[in-house]
C-alpha positions, 0 to 999 in steps of 0.5 A, a space after each residue: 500500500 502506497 502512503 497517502 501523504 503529501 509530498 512536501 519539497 524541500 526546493 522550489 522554483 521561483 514560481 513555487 516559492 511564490 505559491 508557498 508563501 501563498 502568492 504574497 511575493 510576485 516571482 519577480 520580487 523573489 528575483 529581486 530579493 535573491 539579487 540584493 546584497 545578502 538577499 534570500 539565499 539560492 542554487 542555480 542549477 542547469 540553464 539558469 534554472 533557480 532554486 530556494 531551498 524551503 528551510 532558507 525561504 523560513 528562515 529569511 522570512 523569520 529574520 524580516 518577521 515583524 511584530 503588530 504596532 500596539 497603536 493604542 500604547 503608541 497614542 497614549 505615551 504619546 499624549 502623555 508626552 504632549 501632556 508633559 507625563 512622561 
């Protein structure tokens, strides 16, 4: 009996890439992200073809991770500063 379990790959074209992060960066932001200085890792393989390996991508992607802004504490410190409480 064959596994019923999902392939997961461990490298991804560009177009990949993008359908693993849900279509949240374009094919051509990834290619412009790999061309920037210490931009996302890659392998160029054959005719030109790239690749990203999926434990780079997570692993860039959770070195740009940025938190939510609390606006609410934002705005009261800054009252409090315009109100001289600080």
């Amino acid at each position: 009996m064959k596994s019923s379990r999902p392939i997961s790959p461990e490298f991804f074209d560009l177009a990949g890439a993008s359908a693993y992060l849900g279509g949240a960066l374009s094919v051509r932001t990834l290619r412009r992200l790999i061309s920037m200085p210490g931009g996302l890792p890659y392998y160029r393989i054959g005719a030109g073809k790239i690749l990203i390996s999926k434990s780079d991508l997570d692993a860039w992607l959770a070195r740009h991770r940025q938190e939510p802004l609390d606006l609410d504490k934002i705005a009261a410190e800054a009252v409090r500063a315009v109100m001289g409480e600080v």
